[in-house]
C-alpha positions in Angstrom: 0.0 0.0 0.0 1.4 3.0 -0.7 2.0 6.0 1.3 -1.2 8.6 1.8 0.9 11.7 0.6 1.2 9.7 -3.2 -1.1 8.2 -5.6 1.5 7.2 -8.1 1.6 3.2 -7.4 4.4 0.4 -8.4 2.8 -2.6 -10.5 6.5 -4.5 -9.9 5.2 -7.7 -8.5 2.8 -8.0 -11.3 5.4 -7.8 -13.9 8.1 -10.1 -12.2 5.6 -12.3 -11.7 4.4 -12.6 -15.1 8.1 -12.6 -16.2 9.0 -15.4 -13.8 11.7 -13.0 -12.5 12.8 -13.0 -9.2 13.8 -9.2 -7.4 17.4 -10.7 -7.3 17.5 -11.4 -10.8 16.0 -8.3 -11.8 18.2 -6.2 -9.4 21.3 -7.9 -11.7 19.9 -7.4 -15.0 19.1 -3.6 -14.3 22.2 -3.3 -12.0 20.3 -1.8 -8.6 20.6 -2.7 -5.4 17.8 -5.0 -4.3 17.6 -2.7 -1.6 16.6 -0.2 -4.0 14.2 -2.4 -6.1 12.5 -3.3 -2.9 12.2 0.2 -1.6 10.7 0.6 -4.7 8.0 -2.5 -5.1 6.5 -1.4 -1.7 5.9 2.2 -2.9 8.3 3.6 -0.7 10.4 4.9 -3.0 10.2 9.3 -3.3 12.2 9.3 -6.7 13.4 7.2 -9.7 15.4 8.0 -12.1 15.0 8.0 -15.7 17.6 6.2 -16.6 16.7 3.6 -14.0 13.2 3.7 -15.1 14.3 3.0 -18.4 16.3 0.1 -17.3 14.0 -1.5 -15.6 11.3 -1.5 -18.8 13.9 -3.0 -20.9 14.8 -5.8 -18.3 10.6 -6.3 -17.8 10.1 -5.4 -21.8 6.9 -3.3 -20.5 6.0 0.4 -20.9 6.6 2.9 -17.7 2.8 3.3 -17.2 2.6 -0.9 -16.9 4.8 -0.3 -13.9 3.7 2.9 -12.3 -0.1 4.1 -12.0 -1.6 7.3 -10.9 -4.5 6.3 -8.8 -6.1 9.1 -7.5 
């Protein structure tokens, strides 16, 4: 659940799942912490990076708006 000050959410689960990635695996192919990527699946994260963002749609081969919703 993310946190009441943001309705952008983080659809990550969904997309390793259906990838039949693990975070670990992911975290390599993108080259971020799992830390990070974690931080990040439980909507915790304040920021990411475009370049990050970018890295992470190639890894997923998804669109940014299949991993982040605005839900008002």
């Amino acid at each position: 659940m993310p946190p009441p000050d943001t309705a952008i959410t983080v659809h990550l689960d969904d997309l390793l799942a259906a990838r039949g990635l693990t975070l670990t695996q992911l975290a390599a192919l993108v080259d971020v912490t799992v830390v990070n990527l974690s931080v990040l699946k439980n909507g915790r994260a304040k920021a990411i990076r475009f370049s990050t963002l970018t890295r992470l749609c190639q890894a997923l081969d998804c669109q940014p708006g299949d991993l982040l919703r605005y839900e008002p």
